[in-house]
C-alpha positions as CSV (number, residue, x, y, z in Angstrom):
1,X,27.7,-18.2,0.8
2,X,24.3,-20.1,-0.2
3,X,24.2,-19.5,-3.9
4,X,26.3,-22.9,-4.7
5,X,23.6,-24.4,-2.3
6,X,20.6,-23.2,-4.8
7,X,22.4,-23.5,-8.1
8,X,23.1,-20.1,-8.2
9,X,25.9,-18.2,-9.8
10,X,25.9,-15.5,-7.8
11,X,24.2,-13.7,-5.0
12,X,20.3,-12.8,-6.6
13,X,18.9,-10.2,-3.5
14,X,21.8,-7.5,-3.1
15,X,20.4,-4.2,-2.6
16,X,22.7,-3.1,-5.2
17,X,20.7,-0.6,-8.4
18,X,22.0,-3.2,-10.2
19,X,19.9,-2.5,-13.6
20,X,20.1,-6.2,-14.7
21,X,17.9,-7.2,-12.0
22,X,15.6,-4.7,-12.5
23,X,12.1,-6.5,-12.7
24,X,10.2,-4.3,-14.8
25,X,6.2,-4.4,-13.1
26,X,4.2,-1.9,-15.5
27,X,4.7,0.1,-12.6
28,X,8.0,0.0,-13.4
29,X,7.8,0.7,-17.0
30,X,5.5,3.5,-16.9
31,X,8.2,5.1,-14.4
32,X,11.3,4.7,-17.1
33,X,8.8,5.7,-19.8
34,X,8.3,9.0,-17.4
35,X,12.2,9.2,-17.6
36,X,12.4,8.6,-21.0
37,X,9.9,11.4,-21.6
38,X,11.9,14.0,-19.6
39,X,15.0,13.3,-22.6
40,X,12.2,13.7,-25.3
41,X,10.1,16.6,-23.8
42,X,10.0,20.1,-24.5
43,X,11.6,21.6,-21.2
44,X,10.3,21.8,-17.6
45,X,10.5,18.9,-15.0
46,X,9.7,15.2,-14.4
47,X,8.8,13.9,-11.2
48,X,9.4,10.8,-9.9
49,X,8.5,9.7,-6.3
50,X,8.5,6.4,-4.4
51,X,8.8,4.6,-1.0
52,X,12.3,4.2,0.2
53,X,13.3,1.1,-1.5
54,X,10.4,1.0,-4.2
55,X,13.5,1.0,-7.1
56,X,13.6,4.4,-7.8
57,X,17.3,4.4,-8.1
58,X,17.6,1.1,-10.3
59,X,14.7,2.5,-12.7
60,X,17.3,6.0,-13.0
61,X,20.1,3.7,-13.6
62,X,18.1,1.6,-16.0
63,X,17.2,4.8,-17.7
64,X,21.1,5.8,-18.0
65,X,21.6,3.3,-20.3
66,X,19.0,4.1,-22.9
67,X,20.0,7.4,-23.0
68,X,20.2,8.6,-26.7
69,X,23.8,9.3,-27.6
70,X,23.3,12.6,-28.4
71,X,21.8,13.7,-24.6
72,X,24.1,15.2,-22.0
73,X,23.5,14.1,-18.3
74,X,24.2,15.6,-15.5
75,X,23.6,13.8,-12.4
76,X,23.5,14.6,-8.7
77,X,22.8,12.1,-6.1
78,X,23.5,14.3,-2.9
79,X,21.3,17.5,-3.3
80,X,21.6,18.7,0.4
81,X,23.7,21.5,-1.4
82,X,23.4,25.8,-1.6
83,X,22.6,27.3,-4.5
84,X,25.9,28.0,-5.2
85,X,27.1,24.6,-4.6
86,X,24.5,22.9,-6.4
87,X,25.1,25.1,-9.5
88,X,29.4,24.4,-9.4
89,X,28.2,20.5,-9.1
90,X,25.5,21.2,-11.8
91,X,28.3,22.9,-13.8
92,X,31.0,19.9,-12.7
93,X,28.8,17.0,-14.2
94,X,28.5,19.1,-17.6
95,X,32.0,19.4,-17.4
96,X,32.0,22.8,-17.8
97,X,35.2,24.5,-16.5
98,X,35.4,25.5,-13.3
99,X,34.6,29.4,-12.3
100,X,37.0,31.0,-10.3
101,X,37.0,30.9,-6.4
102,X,34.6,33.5,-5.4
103,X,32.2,33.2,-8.4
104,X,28.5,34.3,-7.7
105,X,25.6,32.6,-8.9
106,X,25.3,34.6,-12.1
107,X,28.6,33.7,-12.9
108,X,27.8,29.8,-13.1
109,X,24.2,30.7,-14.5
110,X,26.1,32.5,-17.4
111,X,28.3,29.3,-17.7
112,X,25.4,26.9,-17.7
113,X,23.7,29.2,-20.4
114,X,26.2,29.4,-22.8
115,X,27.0,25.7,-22.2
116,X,23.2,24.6,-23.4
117,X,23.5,27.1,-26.2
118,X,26.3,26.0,-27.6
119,X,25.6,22.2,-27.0
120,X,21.9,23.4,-28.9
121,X,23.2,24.3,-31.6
122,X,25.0,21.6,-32.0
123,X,21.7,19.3,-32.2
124,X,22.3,18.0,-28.9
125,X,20.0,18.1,-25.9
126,X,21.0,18.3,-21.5
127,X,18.9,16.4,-19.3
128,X,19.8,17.1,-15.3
129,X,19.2,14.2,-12.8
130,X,18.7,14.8,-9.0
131,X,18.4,11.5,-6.8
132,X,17.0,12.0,-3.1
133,X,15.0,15.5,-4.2
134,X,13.1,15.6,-1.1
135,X,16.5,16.9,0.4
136,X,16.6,19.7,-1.9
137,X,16.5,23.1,0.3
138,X,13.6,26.0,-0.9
139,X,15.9,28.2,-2.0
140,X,17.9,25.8,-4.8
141,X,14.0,24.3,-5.7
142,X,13.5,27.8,-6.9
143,X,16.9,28.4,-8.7
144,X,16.7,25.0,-10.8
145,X,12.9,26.8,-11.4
146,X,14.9,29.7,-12.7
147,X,17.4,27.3,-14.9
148,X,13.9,26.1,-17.0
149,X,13.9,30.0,-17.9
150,X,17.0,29.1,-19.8
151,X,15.2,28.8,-23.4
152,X,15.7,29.8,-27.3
153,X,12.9,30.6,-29.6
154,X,11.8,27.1,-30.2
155,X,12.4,25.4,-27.3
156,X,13.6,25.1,-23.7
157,X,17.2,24.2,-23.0
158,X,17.3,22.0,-20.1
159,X,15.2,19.4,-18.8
160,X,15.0,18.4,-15.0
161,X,14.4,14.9,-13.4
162,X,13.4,14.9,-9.7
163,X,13.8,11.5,-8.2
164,X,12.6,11.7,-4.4
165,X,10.2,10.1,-1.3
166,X,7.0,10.6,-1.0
167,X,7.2,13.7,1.0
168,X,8.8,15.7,-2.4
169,X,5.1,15.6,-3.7
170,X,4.2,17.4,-0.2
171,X,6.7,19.9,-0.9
172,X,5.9,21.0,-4.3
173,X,2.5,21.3,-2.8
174,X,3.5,24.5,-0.7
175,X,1.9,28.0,-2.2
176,X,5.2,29.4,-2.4
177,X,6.4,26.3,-5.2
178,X,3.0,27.3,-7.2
179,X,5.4,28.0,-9.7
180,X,7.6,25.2,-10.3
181,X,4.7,22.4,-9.5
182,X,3.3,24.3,-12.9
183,X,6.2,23.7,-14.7
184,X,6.2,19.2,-13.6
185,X,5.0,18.0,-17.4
186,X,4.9,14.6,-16.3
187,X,4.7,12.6,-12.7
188,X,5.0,9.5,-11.4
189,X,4.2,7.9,-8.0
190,X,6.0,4.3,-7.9
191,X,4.2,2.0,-6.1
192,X,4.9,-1.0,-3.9
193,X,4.4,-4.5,-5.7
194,X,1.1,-6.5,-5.4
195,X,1.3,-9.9,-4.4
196,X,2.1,-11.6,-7.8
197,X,4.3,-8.9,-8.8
198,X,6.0,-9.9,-5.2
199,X,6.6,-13.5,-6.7
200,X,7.4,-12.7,-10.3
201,X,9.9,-10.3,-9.0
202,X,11.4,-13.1,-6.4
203,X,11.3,-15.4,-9.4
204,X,13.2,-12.9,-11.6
205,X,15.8,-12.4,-9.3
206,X,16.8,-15.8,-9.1
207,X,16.6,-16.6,-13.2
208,X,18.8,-13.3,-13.8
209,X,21.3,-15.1,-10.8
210,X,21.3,-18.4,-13.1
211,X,18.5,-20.2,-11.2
212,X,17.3,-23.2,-13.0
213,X,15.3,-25.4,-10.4
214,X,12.1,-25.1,-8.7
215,X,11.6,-21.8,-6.7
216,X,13.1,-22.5,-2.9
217,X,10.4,-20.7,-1.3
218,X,6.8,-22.6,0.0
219,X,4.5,-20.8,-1.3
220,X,3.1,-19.8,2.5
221,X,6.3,-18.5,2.2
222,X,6.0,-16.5,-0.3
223,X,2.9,-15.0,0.9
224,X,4.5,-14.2,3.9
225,X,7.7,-12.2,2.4
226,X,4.7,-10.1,0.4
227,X,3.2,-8.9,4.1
228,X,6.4,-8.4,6.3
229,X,7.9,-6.9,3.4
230,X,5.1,-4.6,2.0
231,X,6.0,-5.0,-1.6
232,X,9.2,-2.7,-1.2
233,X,11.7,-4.2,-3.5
234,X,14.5,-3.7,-1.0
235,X,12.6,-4.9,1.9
236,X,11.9,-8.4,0.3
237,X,15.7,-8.2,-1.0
238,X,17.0,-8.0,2.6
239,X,14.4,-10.9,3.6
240,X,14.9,-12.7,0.8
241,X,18.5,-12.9,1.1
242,X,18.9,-13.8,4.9
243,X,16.1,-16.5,4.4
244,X,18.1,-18.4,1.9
245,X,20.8,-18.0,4.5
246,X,18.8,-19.5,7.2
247,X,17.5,-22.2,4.8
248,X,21.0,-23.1,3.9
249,X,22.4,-23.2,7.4
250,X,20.1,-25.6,8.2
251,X,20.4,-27.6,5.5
252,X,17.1,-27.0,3.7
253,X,15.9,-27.0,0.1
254,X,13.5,-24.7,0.5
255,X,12.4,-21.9,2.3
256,X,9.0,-22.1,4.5
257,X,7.2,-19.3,6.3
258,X,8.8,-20.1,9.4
259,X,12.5,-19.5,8.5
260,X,10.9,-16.4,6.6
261,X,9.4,-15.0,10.2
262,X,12.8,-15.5,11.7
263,X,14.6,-13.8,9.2
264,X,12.4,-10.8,9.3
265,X,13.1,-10.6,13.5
266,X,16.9,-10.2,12.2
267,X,16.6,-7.8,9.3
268,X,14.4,-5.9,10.4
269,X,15.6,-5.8,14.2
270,X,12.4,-7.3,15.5
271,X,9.8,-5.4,14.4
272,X,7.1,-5.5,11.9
273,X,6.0,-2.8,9.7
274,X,2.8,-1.1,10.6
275,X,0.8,-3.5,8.0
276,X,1.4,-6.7,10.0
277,X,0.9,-5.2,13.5
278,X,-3.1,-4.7,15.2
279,X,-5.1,-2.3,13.8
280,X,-5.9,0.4,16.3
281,X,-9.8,0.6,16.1
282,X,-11.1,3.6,14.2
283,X,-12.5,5.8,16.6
284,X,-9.1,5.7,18.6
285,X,-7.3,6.3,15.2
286,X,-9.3,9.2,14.1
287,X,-9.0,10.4,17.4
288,X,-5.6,10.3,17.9
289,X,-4.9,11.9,14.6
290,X,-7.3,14.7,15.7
291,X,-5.5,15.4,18.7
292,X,-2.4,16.0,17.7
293,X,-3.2,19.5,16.6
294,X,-7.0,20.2,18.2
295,X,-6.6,19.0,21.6
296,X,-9.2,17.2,23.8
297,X,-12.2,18.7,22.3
298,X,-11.3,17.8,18.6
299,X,-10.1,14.4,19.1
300,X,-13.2,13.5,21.2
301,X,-15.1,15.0,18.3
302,X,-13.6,13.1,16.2
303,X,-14.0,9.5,17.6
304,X,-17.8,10.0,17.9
305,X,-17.9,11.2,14.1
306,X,-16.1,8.2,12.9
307,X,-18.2,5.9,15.0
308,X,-21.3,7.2,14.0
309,X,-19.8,6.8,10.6
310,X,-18.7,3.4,10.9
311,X,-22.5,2.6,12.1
312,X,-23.8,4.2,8.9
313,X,-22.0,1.4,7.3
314,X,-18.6,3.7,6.1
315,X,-15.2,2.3,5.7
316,X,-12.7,5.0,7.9
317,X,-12.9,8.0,6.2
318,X,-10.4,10.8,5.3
319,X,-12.3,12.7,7.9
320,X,-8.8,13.2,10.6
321,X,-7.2,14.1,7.9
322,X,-9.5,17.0,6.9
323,X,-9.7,17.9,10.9
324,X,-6.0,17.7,11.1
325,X,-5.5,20.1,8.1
326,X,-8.0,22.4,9.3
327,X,-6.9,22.6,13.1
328,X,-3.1,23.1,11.7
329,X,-4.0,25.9,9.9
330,X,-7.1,27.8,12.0
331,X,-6.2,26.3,15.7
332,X,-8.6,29.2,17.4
333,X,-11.6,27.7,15.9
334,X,-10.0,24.1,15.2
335,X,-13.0,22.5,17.1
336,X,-15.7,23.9,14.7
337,X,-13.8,24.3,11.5
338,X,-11.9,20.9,11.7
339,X,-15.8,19.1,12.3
340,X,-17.4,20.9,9.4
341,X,-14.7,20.0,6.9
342,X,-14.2,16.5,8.3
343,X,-17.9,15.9,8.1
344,X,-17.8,17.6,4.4
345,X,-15.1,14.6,4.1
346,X,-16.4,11.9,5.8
347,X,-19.7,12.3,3.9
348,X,-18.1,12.4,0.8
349,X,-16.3,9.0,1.4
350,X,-19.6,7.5,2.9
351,X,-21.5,7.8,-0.1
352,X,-18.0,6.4,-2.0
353,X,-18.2,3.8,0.3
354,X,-21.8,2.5,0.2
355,X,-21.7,0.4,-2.4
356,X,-23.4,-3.4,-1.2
357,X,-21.1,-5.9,-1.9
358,X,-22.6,-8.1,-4.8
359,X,-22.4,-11.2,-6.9
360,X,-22.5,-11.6,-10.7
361,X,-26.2,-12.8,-10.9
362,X,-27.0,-9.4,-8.3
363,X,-25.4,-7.7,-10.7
364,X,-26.8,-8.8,-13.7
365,X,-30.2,-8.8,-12.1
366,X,-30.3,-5.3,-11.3
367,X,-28.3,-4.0,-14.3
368,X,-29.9,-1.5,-17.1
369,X,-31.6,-3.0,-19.5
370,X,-32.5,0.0,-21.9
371,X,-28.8,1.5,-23.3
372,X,-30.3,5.2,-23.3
373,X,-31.0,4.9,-19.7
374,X,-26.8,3.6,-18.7
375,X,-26.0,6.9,-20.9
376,X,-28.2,8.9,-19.0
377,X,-26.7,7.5,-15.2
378,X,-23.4,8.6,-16.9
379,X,-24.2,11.8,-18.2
380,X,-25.0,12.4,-14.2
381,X,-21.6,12.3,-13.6
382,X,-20.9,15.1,-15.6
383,X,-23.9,16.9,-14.4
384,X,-25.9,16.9,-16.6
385,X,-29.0,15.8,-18.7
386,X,-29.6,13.8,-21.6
387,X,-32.5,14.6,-23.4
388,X,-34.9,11.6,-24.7
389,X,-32.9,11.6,-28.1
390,X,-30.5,9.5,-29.2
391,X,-27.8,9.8,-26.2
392,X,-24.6,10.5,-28.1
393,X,-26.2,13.0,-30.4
394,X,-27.7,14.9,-27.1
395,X,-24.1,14.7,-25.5
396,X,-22.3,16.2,-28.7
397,X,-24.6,19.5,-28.6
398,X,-23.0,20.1,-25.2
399,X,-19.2,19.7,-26.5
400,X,-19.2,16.0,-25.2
401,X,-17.9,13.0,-27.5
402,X,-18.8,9.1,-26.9
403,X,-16.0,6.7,-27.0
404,X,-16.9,2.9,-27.4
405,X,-13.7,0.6,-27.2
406,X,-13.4,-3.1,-26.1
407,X,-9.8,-3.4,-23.9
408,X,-8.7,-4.0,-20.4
409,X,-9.3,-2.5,-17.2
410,X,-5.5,-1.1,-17.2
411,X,-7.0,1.3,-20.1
412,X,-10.0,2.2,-17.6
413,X,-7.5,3.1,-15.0
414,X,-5.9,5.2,-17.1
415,X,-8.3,6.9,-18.4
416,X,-9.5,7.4,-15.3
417,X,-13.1,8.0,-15.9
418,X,-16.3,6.6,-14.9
419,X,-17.3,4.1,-17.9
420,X,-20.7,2.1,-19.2
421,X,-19.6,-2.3,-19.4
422,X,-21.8,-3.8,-21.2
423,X,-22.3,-7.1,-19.7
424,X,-23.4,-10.4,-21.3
425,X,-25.2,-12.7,-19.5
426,X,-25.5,-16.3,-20.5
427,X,-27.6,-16.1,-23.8
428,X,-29.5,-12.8,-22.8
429,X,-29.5,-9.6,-24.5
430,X,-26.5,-7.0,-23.1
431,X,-27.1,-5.2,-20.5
432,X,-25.3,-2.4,-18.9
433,X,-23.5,-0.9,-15.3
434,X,-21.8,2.2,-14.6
435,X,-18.3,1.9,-13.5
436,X,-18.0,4.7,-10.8
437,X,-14.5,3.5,-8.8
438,X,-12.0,0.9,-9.3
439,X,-9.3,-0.6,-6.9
440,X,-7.0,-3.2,-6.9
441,X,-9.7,-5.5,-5.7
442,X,-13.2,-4.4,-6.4
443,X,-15.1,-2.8,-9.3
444,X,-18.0,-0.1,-7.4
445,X,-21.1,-0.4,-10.0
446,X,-23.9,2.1,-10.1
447,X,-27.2,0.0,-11.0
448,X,-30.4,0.6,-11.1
449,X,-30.8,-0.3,-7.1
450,X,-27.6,1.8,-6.4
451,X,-24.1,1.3,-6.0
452,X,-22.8,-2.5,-5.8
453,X,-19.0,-3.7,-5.0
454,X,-18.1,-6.3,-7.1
455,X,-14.7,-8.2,-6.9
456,X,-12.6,-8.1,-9.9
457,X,-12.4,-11.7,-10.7
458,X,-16.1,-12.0,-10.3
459,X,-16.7,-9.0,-13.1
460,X,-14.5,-11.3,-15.0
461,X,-17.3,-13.7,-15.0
462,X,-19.8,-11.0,-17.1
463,X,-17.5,-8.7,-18.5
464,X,-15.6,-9.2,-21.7
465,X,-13.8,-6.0,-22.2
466,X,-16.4,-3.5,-23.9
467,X,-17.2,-0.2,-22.3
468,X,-18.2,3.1,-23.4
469,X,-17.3,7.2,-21.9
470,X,-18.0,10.6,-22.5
471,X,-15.2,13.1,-23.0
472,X,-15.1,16.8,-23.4
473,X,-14.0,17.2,-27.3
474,X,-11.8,20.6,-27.8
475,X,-13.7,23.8,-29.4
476,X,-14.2,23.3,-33.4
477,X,-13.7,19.6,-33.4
478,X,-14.5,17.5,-36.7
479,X,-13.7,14.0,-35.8
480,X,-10.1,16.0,-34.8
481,X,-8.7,18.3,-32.9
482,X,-7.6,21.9,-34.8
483,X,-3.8,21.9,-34.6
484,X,-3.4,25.6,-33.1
485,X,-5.5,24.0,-29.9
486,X,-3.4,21.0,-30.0
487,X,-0.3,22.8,-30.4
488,X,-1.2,25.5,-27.5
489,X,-2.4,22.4,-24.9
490,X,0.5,20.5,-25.7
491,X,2.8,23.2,-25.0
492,X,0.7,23.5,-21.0
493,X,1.0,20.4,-20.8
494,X,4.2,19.4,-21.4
495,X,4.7,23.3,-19.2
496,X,6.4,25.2,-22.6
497,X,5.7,28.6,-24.2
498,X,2.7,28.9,-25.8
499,X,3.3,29.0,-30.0
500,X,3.1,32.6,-31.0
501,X,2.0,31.9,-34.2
502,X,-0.4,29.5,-36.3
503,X,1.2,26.1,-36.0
504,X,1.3,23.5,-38.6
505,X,0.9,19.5,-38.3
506,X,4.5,19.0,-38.7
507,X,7.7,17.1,-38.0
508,X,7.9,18.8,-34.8
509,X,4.5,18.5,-33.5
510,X,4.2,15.1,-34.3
511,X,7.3,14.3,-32.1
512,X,6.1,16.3,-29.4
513,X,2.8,14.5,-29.3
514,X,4.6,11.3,-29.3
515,X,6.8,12.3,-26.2
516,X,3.3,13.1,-25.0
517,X,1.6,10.0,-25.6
518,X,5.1,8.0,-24.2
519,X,4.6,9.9,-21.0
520,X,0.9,9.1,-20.4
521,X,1.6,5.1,-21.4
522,X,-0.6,5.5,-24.6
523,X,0.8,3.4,-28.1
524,X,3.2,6.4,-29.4
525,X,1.7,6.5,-32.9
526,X,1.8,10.8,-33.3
527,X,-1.9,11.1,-33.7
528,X,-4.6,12.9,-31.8
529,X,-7.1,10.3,-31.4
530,X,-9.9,9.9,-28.5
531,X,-7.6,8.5,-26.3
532,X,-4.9,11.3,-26.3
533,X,-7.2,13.8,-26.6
534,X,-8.4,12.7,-23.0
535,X,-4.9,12.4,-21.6
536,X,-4.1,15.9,-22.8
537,X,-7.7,17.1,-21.3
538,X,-6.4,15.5,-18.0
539,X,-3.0,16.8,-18.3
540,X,-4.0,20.6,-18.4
541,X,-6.9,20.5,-15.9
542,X,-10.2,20.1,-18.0
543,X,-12.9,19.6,-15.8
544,X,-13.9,15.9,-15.9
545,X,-15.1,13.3,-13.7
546,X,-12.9,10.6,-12.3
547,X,-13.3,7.2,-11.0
548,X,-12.8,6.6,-6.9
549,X,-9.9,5.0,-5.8
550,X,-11.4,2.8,-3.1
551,X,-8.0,1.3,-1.6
């Protein structure tokens, strides 16, 4: 109705998986490498989770189109199924022929067996797709566990995608999925879009609909789409789309955060999402949380602790959470037991959460001078000490490599380890600061005062990209890694057999380690350098300090 209005060839917000509007965010590309990954991997499953209307869906059907000719896909987009039913839909999407009525679950098992054998053998490989997971029942989780079983001598036979909500993640969390979480060789939470990424995917959506005019949106607009929508693609789709609507009925060029307000009271039937409505304060929070499982007691417990927290000069800790967990499980002694671990909690994100905000020249000012000494502040984080030596050398008698690189902070994240910057200050000599967490906003620095909280664009100001790390080199390493350990973590990694016999650096390694090195968003080059040495160290559970997520 409006797109003539804007210059538009067709409509540029439907809620259609429409893969040619996909804006690809790097969230978004590290979820279709994920995808990608589970064609290339060795067996097991892929996970992918996301808010309802994150683009889950359009990154699946985005990924259905680069599937490699020689792939079979089966997928299912209503998994509220039995066993057996899951299995004859499983078996339908193959196109294997249909079992006679009455047929047990061996009986499709057997079909779906010699159905990946034969396509094997064949040099083809079967990739199966389920869309909404989180509906998937207990019982068929554990029979798709049982279908990874289906394996030859080299390798697995089918791979499994699950595509769900968040709350799939809390299911394969439950004691009796031990199993199967141990078999996910690569996740993937999809996230909701930061501001810019809210605009550059508005702007997207408009070029792909033949847009070739200013943006129609004010740019208060804009801002407000970001926070009544969240970031959910399909939440700023509906706005979007009903805005322009309301700015064409009334004869507008443009969209201001006006029309954008009352668009939002239609879409989204008057209300706003939690983001946009008054913040509860704290103690009431915590102690509502607390008293939906511990009763009076707890929850007045609770709203004391978090006050006397929040006077300490904490952010609102993840201790409800802690007493909530704890009451759930233990409700005779919920009082006691959900205070100690919520206090266990709460002083754990207290001491996350003390970092004084700072400025550059605070920074700088209280920075280490003396490299040995930033070396030794990092070694603490891996508890242990650095003798008065030269740091590196100390840190390699204890299995520990350094790493020096000059990038980005998208490698930091992903490496996801506390790191030395060296910063430059105007015309001085380096100096050095501990990266301990990182969020979207803020950088927490450990100095020689203590932790600071530095914003990202002011870091910008004395930080040009170098940093340095320890990580925790394999046994017999010689500048790299012996190929029967790299062979044997691959294969827990990637949740495969482990090789039965001495494994050469061949064809077939080297492709594993690239689907490897896809899945953790690393250059795909088949080499076991620093960097995917860590990513493999991460993958199969080496113990190694992280950075904070302060969101």
């Amino acid at each position: 109705m409006y797109a003539r209005f804007f210059g538009l060839r067709q409509q540029p917000f439907s809620i259609a998986p429409d893969p040619r509007y996909l804006y690809m965010s790097e969230r978004h590309r590290e979820a279709l490498a994920h995808l990608l990954y589970g064609v290339r991997g060795g067996g097991g499953f892929v996970l992918l989770t996301g808010e309802i209307g994150a683009g889950k869906t359009t990154v699946c059907r985005c990924f259905l189109e680069q599937i490699p000719k020689r792939c079979n896909v089966a997928y299912i987009f209503n998994p509220k199924q039995t066993v057996t039913e899951l299995l004859r839909s499983v078996c339908d999407e193959f196109r294997i022929p249909r079992r006679p009525e009455g047929a047990t679950v061996k009986d499709y098992v057997d079909a779906l067996n010699e159905f990946l054998l034969h396509t094997h053998s064949v040099g083809q490989t079967s990739v199966l797709i389920i869309d909404e997971a989180q509906n998937l029942s207990a019982d068929v989780l554990e029979q798709l566990r049982l279908l990874t079983n289906l394996e030859t001598n080299e390798r697995k036979l089918l791979q499994i995608v699950l595509i769900g909500q968040p709350e799939l993640r809390t299911m394969l969390a439950r004691p009796e999925l031990e199993q199967l979480a141990q078999r996910v060789i690569a996740r993937f939470h999809l996230q909701a879009l930061t501001p810019k990424e809210t605009v550059q995917y508005i702007r997207h959506r408009l070029a792909v609909a033949g847009m070739n005019r200013p943006l129609p949106f004010e740019r208060d607009a804009l801002k407000r789409i970001h926070q009544l929508s969240r970031g959910v693609p399909r939440r700023i789709n509906l706005l979007c789309d009903r805005a322009l609507l309301g700015a064409y009925a009334g004869n507008r060029p443009a969209v201001d955060a006006a029309i954008v307000d009352k668009a939002a009271a239609e879409v989204f039937d008057g209300t706003l999402p939690p983001e946009t409505t008054p913040a509860r304060p704290g103690w009431q929070r915590a102690a509502m949380a607390a008293a939906a499982v511990g009763g009076l007691a707890l929850a007045v417990w609770a709203g004391v602790a978090y006050e006397r927290r929040a006077a300490a000069g904490a952010t609102a800790a993840a201790a409800p959470a802690s007493a909530v967990a704890l009451a759930a499980s233990a409700p005779a002694s919920a009082v006691a037991a959900a205070a100690s671990a919520a206090t266990a909690a709460a002083s754990a994100a207290s001491a996350a959460a003390a970092a004084v905000p700072a400025d550059p020249k605070a920074v700088l000012a209280s920075a280490f001078r003396s490299e040995k000494d930033a070396w030794r502040a990092l070694a603490t984080q891996w508890k242990l000490t650095l003798d008065d030596g030269e740091p590196c050398a100390a840190a390699a008698k204890q299995q520990l490599q350094c790493f020096r690189s000059s990038s980005t902070l998208a490698l930091i994240r992903l490496l996801d380890r506390p790191v030395l910057l060296t910063l430059q200050p105007g015309g001085g000599k380096p100096a050095y600061a501990l990266l301990t967490g990182l969020s979207m906003r803020q950088a927490t620095l450990r100095t020689e005062v203590g932790l600071q909280a530095l914003p990202l664009a002011s870091l910008a100001e004395v930080w040009r990209g170098e940093f340095a790390t320890l990580w925790r080199s394999p046994p017999g390493y010689a500048d790299g890694a012996p190929v029967d350990w790299l062979s044997t973590q691959l294969a827990a990694a990637q949740g495969m057999p482990a090789p039965s016999a001495p494994t050469r650096f061949d064809a077939a390694l080297r492709s594993r380690l690239n689907a490897f090195q896809v899945a953790q968003g690393l250059k795909p080059d088949g080499l076991a350098g620093p960097l995917t040495l860590m990513q493999i160290n991460r993958a199969t559970g080496v113990d190694e300090p992280q950075l904070q997520d302060e969101r």
